[in-house]
C-alpha positions as a Markdown table, in Angstrom:
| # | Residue | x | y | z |
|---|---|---|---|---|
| 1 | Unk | -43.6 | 11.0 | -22.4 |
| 2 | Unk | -39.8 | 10.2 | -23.2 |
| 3 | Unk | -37.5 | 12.0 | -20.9 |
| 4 | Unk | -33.7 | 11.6 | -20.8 |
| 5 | Unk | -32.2 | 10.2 | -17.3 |
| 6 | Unk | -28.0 | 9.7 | -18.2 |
| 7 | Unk | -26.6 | 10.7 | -20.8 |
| 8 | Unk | -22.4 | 10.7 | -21.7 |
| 9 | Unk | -20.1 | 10.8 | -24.2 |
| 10 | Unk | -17.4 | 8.3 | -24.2 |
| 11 | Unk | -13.9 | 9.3 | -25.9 |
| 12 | Unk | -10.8 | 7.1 | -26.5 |
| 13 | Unk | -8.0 | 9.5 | -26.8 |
| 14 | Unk | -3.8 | 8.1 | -28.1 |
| 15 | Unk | -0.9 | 10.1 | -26.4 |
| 16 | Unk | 2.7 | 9.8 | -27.2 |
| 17 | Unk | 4.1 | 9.4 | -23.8 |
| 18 | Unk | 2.5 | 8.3 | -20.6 |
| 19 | Unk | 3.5 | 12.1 | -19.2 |
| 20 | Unk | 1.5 | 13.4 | -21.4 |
| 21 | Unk | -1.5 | 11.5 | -20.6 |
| 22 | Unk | -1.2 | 12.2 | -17.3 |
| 23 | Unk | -1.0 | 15.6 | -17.8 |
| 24 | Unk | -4.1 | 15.6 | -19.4 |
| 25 | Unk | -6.3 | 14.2 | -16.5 |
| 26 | Unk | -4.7 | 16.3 | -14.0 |
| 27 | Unk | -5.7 | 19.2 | -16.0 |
| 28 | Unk | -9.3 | 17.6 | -16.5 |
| 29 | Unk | -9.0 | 17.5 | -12.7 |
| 30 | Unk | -8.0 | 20.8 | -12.3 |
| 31 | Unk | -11.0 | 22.0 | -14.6 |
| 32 | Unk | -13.6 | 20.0 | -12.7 |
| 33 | Unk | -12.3 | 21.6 | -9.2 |
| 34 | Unk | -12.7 | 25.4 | -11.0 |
| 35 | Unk | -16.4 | 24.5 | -12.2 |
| 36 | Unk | -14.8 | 25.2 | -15.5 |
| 37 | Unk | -15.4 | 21.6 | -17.0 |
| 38 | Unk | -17.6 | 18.9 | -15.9 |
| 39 | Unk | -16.3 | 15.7 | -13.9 |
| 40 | Unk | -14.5 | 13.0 | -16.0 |
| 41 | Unk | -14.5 | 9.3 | -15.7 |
| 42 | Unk | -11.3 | 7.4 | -16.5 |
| 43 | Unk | -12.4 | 4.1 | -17.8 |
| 44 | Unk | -9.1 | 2.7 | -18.9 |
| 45 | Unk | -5.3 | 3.0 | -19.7 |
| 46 | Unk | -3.5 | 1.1 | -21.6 |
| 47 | Unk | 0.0 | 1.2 | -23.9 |
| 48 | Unk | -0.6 | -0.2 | -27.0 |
| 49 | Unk | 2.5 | -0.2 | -30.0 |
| 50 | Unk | 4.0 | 2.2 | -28.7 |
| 51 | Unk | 1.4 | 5.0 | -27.9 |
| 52 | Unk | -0.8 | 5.4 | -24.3 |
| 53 | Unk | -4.7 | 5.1 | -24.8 |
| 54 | Unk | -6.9 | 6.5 | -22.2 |
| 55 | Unk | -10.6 | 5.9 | -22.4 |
| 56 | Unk | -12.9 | 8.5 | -20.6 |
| 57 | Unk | -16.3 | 9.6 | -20.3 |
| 58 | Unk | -17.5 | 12.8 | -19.7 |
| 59 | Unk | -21.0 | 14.3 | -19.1 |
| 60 | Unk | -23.3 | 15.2 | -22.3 |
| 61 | Unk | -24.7 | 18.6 | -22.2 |
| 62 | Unk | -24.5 | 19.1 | -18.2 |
| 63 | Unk | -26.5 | 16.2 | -18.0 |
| 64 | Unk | -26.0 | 12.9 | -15.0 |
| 65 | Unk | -23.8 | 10.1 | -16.1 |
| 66 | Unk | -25.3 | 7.0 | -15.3 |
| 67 | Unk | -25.8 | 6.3 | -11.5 |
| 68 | Unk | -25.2 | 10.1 | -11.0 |
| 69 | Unk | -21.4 | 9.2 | -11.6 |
């Protein structure tokens, strides 16, 4: 029987300003401490022409991430 162990989804999101990116995890943050949102997982930042890029992943449907991360 098939039965699903991790499962995430991984989201590369472009900000204009590196304030605003780091607004945006420290509201994830501030989700995840209220129970409101689920735990993400910053993969990477990076300033490309211009814009920030922030790679996350994020649990899919309540389930683990892998390792139970």
């Amino acid at each position: 029987m098939k039965k699903l162990l991790y499962a995430w989804i991984e989201q590369v999101l472009s900000f204009d300003t590196k304030e605003e990116l780091e607004a945006y995890i420290t509201k994830q943050k501030c989700l995840t401490q209220r129970r409101q949102q689920a735990q993400i997982m910053v993969i990477s930042q990076e300033a490309v022409e211009g814009k920030h890029i922030l790679r996350i992943r994020k649990p899919y449907n309540q389930n683990e991430m892998f390792g139970g991360q």
